[in-house]
C-alpha positions as CSV (number, residue, x, y, z in Angstrom):
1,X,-68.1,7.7,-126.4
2,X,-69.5,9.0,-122.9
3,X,-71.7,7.0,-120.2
4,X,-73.4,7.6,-117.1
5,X,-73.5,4.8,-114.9
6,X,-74.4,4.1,-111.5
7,X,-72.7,1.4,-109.5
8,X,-72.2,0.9,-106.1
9,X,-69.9,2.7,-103.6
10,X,-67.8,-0.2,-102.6
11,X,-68.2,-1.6,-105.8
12,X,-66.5,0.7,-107.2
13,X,-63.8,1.7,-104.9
14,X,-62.6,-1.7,-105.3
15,X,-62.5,-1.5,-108.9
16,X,-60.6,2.0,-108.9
17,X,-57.6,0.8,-106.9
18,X,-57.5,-2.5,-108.7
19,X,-57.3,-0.7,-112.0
20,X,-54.8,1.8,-110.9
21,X,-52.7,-0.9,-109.4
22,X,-52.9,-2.6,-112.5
23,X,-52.5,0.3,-115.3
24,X,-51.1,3.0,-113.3
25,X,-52.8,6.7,-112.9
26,X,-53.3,7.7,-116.6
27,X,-56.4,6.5,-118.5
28,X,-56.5,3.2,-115.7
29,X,-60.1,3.4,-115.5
30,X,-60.8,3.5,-118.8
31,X,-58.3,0.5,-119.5
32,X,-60.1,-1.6,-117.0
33,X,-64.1,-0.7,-118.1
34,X,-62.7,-1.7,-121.7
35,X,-61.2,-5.3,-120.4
36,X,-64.0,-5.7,-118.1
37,X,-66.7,-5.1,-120.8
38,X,-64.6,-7.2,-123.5
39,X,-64.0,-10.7,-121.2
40,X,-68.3,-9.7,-120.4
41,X,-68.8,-10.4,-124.0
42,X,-66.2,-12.8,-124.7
43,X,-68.0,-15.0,-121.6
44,X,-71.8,-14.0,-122.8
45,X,-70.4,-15.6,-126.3
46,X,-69.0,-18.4,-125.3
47,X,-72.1,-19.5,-122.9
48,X,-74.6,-18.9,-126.0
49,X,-72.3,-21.3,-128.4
């Protein structure tokens, strides 16, 4: 699935080189949205229990 988000600059510069240095090059962006977006929901879970 695609997206278009907007986010800012700094924002996500910050994110970018933390996921690289993290997953390397290949799909490290990807990798990161899909942790980032699954501890979101884990969290919004656990606060609604």
């Amino acid at each position: 699935m695609k997206k278009t988000i907007t986010i800012r600059k700094d924002l996500w510069r910050e994110f970018e080189v933390e996921a690289t240095r993290k997953f390397g090059h290949y799909g490290a962006i990807r990798k990161a949205i899909e942790e980032a977006i699954t501890l979101w929901l884990e969290t919004q879970k656990k606060e609604s229990q």
